[in-house]
N, C-alpha and C positions, 0 to 999 in steps of 0.2 A: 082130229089129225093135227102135229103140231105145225106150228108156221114155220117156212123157210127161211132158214135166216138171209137177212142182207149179204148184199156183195157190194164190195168197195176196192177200191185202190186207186193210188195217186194216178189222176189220167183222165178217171173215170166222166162221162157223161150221165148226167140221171135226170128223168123227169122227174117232177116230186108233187105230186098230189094231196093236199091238207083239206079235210072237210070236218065240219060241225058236228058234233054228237049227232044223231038222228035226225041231221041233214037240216039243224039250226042253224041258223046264220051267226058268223065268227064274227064277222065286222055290221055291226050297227047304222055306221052313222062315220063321218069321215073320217072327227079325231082317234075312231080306231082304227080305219085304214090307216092314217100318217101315224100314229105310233107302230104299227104292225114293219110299215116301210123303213121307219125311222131305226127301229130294232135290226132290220134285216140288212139295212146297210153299215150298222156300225158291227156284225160278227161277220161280213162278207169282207170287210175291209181289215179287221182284226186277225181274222183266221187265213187271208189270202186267197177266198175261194169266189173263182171267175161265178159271174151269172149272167146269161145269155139272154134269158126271157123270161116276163112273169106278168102275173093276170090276177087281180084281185075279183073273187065274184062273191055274192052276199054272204055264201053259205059256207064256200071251199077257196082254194087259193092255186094257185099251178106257179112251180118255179122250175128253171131248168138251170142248173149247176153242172159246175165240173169240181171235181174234188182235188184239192191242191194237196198240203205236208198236211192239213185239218181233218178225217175222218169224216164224211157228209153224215152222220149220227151226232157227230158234237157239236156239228154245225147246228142241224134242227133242233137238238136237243136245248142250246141256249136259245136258239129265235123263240122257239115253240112255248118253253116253260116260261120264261119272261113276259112273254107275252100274254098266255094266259093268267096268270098269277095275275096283270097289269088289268085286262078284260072282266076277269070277278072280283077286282075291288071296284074299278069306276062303277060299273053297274050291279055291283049288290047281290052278287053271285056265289056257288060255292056248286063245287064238283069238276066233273069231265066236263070239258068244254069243246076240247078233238073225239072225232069218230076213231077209236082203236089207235092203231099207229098211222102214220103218214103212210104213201102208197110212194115207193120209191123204183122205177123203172131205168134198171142199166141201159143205155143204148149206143147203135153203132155209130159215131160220129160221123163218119165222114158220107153213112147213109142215109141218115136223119134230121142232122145238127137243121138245118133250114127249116125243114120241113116241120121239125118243132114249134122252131120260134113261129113261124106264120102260124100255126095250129092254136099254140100257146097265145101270141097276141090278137087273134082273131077272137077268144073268149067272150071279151065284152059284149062283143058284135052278137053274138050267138044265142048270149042271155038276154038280151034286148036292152042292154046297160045305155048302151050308145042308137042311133037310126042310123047311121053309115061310116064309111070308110073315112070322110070327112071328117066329122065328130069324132070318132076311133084317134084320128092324128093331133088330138090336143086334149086325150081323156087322163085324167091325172094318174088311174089307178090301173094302168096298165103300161107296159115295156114300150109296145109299140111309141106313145108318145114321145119316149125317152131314144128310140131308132130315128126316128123324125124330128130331135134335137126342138120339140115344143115344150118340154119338162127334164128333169134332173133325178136321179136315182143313184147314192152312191155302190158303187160295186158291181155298176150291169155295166159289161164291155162292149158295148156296140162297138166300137171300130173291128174287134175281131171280125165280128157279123158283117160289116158295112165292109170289110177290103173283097168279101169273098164277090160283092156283084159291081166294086171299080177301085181303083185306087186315090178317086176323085170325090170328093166327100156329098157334093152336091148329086152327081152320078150317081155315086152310089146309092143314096134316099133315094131318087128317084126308081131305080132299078129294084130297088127293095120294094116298095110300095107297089110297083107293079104286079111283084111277085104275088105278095096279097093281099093286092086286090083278087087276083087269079084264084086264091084258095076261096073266096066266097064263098062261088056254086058247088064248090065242092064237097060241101056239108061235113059233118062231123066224120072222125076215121077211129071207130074202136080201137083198132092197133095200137094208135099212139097213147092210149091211156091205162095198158095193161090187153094181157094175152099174148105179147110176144109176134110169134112167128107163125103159132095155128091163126091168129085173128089178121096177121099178114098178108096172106096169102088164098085166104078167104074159109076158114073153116078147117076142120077137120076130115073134109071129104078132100078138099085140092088137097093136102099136104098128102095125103093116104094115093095119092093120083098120080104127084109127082115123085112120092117114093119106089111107083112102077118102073118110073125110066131111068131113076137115078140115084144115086146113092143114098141112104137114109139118112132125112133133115134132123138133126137136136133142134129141139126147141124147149123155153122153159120161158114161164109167165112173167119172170123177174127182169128177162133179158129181151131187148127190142134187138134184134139185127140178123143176117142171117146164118145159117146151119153154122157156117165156121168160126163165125164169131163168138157163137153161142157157145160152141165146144171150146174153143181159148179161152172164156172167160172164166167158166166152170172149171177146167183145167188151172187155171191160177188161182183162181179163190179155194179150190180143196189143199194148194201147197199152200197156201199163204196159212189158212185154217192150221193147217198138218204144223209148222213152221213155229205156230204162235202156242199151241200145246206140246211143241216138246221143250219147247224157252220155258213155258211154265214151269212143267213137268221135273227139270233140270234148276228149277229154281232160280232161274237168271229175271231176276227185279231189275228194279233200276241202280241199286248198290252192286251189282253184278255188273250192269253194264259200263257205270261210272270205271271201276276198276278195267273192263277191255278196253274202253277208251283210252284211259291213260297206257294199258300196255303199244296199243296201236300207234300212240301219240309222242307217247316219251315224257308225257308230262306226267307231275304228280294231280293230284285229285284235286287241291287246294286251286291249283290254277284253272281249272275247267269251269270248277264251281263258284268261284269266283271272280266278279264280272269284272272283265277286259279287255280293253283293244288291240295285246300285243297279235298279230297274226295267225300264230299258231295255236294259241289258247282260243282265239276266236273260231278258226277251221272246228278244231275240236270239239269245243261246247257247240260247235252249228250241227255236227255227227251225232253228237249226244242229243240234242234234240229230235234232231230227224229221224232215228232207229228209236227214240224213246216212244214217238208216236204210231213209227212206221211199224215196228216190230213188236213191241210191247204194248203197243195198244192205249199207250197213257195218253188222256189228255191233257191240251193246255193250262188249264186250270192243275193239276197235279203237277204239273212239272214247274208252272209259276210258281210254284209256294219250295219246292225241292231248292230251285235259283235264284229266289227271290229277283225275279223280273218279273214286266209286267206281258201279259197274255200273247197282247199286238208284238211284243218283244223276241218270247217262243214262239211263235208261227215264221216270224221273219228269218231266226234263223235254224229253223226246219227246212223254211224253204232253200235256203242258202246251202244247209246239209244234203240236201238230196239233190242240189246242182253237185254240190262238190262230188259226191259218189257216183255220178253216174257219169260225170266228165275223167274220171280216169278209173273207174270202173270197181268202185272198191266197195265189198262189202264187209257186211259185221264181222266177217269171220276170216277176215285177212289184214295183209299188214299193208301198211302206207307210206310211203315218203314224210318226211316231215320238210 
């Protein structure tokens, strides 16, 4: 049966699960932990994508991202290959060194976002990396540390995390660590690592229970959150799908798009592609980035060598392009103020 494809979009919350070929351990030994971290904060910072919480364990890795203008596939795709490529020279290697692909889980933010990160930074504790919550609060190779300000991680947001439980910093850790401490006893929760909404809710016999009293739940193994969410998410990933094959279809590349640009813009082509500060040529080439990646699917990497900038240069203004479109509401296929 083939695999489902990902789901993405700017917004997006995902857990991301990385484990070993045949459940080998990925990290050895430290210096491949700090190169593994070292790697993940300089594409989390390059690409402009938030990271909320993450767990190194011998075998497997847990990160939990939000997807910015960067596509979370090119994100892993440069952590992932980098890394391993770096993993079989040090150690005298060759082959697969990931189980398949990474395991990536949509989920509903504003029903889970917490409830991750404790899950997620609770890891070490679980594996027996650490003896306690104590230990847990100064462990190098885990988020939690870096929530409790004992360690440094570039590209994890904690303060996002830290305003939700004060707006008082010290507060806040403290109210954080309460929280889990709390998940302890809780033991592991299948849901959050895959199955969705049946493993939710406790099986396929409660879902089947409460489709008696009430309207029938979606659920799907890619998406953590509930019925509605589930059905929005689906619902915009088959237009976005639909959206992105008929641009092919229609042969709209990136030379396609250069050219709407400048009708949109009033500029000629030479000024968009050509790096500069005037205002307008900036707005523009920020459009052209943003739909280069948003629409057309191109990465960083393609589109650096098309504008000769550098990577961290396209992400920044991608991100810039898709404030400017959604702050006065303009898309590919309409005209804009200059």
């Amino acid at each position: 049966m083939p695999r489902k494809a990902r789901i993405d979009a700017p917004g997006a919350l995902h857990h991301i699960i990385v484990r070993g070929i045949e459940r080998r351990k990925i990290f050895y030994d430290d210096e491949d932990r700090n190169n593994f971290l070292e790697r993940l904060g300089a594409v989390l910072i390059e690409t402009g994508t938030p990271c909320f919480a993450w767990a190194l364990i011998p075998n497997h890795a847990h990160l939990l991202l939000k997807t910015g203008t960067t596509p979370i596939a090119t994100v892993m795709r440069r952590l992932l290959t980098g890394y391993a490529v770096s993993f079989n020279h040090r150690h005298r290697r060759h082959g697969q060194l990931f189980q398949n692909r990474y395991k990536s889980i949509l989920c509903q933010e504003d029903l889970y976002l917490l409830e991750l990160v404790r899950y997620i930074h609770l890891n070490p504790l679980r594996a027996r990396l650490v003896e306690d919550l104590k230990a847990l609060d100064t462990y190098a190779y885990g988020g939690h540390s870096v929530m409790m300000g004992k360690s440094k991680q570039p590209g994890q947001d904690t303060d996002y995390i830290l305003r939700f439980y004060s707006n008082k910093s010290l507060s806040a850790r403290r109210h954080y660590r309460e929280y889990v401490a709390k998940g302890i006893c809780e033991g592991r929760k299948p849901y959050l690592v895959g199955g969705g909404l049946v493993r939710c809710v406790g099986g396929w016999s409660a879902v089947k229970a409460l489709r008696k009293g009430f309207e029938r739940i979606k659920g799907d193994e890619r998406i953590l959150g509930d019925g509605q969410f589930v059905e929005s998410v689906l619902k915009e990933a088959r237009e976005d799908l639909e959206r992105k094959y008929r641009l092919e279809a229609d042969g709209c590349d990136f030379k396609w798009l250069v050219k709407r640009v400048t009708k949109l813009s009033g500029l000629e082509p030479q000024e968009i592609l050509t790096p500069g500060k005037y205002p307008k040529n900036v707005k523009a080439r920020s459009l052209l980035c943003y739909w280069a990646t948003r629409e057309l699917g191109m990465t960083t990497i393609e589109l650096s060598k098309e504008l000769k900038l550098s990577q961290p240069t396209i992400s920044q203004s991608a991100k810039r392009g898709q404030k400017i479109a959604q702050a006065i509401g303009l898309s590919l296929f309409e005209k804009f103020d200059q």
